[in-house]
DRENDO-1510 file (C-alpha; in Angstrom, 1 decimal, always signed):
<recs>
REC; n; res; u; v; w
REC; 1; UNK; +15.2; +9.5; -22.3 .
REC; 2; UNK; +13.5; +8.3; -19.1 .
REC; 3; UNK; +9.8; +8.2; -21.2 .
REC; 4; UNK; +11.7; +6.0; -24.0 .
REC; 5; UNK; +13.0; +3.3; -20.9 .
REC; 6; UNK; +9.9; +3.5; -19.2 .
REC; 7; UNK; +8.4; +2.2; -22.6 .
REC; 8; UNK; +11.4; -0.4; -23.2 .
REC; 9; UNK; +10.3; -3.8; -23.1 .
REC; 10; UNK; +13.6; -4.6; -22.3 .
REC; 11; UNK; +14.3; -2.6; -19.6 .
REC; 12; UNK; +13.2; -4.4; -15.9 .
REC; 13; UNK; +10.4; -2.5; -14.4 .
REC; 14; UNK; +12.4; -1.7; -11.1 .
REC; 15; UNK; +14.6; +0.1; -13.0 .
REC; 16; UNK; +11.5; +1.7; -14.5 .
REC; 17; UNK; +10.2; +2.4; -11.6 .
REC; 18; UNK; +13.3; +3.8; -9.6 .
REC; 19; UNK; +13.6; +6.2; -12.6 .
REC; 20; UNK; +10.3; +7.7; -12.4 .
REC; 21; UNK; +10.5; +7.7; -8.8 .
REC; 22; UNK; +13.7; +9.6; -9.5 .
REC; 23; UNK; +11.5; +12.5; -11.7 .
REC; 24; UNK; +8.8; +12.4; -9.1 .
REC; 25; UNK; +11.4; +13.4; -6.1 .
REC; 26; UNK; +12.4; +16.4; -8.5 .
REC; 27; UNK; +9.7; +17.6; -10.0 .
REC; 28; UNK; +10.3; +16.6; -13.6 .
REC; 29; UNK; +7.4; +16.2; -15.6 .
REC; 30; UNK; +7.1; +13.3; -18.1 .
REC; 31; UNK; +4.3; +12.5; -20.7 .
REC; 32; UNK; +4.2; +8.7; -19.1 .
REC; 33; UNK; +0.3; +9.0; -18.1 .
REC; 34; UNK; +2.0; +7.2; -14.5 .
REC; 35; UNK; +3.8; +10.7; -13.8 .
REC; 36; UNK; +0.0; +12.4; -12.8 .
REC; 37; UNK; -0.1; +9.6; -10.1 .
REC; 38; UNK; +2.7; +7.7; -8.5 .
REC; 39; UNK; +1.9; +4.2; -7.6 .
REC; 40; UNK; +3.7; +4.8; -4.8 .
REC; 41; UNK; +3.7; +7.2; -1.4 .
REC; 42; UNK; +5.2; +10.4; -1.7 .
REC; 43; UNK; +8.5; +10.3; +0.5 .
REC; 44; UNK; +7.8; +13.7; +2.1 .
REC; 45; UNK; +4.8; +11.7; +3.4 .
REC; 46; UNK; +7.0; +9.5; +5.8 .
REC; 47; UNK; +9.1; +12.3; +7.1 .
REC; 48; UNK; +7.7; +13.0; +11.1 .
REC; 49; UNK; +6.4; +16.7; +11.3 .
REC; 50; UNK; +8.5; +18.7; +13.6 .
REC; 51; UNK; +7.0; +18.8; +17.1 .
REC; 52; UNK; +8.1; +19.9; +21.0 .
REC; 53; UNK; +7.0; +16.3; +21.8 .
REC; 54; UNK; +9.9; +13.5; +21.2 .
REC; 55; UNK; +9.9; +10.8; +19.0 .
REC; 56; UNK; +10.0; +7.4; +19.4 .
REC; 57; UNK; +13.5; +7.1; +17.9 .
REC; 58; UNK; +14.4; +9.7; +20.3 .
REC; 59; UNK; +13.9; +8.2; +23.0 .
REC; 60; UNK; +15.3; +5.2; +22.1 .
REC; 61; UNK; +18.2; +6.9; +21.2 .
REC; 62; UNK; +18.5; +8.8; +24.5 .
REC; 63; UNK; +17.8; +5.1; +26.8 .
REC; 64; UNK; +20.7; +3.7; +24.1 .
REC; 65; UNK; +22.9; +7.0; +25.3 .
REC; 66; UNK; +21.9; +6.6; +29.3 .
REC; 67; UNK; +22.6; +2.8; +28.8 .
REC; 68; UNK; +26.1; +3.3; +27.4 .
REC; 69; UNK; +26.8; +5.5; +29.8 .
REC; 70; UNK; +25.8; +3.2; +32.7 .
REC; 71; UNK; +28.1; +0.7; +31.5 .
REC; 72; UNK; +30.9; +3.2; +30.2 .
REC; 73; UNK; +30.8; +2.7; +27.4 .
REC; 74; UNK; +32.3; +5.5; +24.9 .
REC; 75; UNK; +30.7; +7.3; +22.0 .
REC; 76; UNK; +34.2; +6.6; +19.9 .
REC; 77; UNK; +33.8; +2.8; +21.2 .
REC; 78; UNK; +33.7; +0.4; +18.3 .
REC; 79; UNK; +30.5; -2.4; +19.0 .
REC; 80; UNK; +32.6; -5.1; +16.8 .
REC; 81; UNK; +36.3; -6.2; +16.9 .
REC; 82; UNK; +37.8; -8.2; +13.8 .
REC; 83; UNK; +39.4; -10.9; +14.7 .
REC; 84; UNK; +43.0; -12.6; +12.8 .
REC; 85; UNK; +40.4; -14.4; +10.0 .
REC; 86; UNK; +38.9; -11.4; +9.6 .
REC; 87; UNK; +35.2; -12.1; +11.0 .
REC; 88; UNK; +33.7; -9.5; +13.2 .
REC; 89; UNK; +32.5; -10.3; +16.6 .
REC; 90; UNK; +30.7; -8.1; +19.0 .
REC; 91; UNK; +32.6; -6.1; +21.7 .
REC; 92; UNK; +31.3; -8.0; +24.7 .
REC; 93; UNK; +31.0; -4.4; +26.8 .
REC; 94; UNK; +28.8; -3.3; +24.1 .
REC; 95; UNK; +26.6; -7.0; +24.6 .
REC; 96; UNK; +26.0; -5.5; +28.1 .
REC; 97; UNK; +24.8; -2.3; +26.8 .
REC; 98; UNK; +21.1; -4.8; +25.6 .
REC; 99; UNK; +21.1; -5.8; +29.2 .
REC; 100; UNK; +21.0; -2.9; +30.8 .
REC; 101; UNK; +18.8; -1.3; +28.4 .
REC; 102; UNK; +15.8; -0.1; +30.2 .
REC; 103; UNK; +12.6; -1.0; +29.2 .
</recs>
């Protein structure tokens, strides 16, 4: 079924594309000459390799943490508040959590 869409003139191509990207992520082979080789990157390719070291987004997620904590700011804490029209504003105490993020 995916081969016939893929070969659809009527279906759009990023739908095309998502289903064959879709096959690729599971293993299911097609006869579409594309399946051999993905135009795209694999997305096991963009996953960090476990290591000792941190990453980056750890340790910006443990300055966020310190930060918060500096300020007293809670884990359970909403960051917005909804106000009567129903627009969302920040929390001001978590505005002070980006000045007192260290750099």
């Amino acid at each position: 079924m995916i081969e016939k869409l893929y070969l659809n003139k009527r279906v759009r191509m990023s739908t095309a594309d998502r289903l064959i990207e879709l096959c690729v992520r599971n293993n299911i082979e097609l006869s579409i000459p594309l399946q051999k080789k993905p135009p795209w990157p694999s997305r096991t390719k963009l996953i960090a390799e476990p290591s000792e070291e941190p990453t980056f987004d750890d340790v910006l997620f443990r300055e966020t943490q310190e930060a918060a904590a500096q300020i007293g700011l809670s884990d359970d804490e909403d960051t917005h508040e909804v106000d009567e029209e129903g627009e969302e504003k920040a929390n001001p105490r978590s505005c002070a959590l980006s000045a007192h993020r260290p750099k």
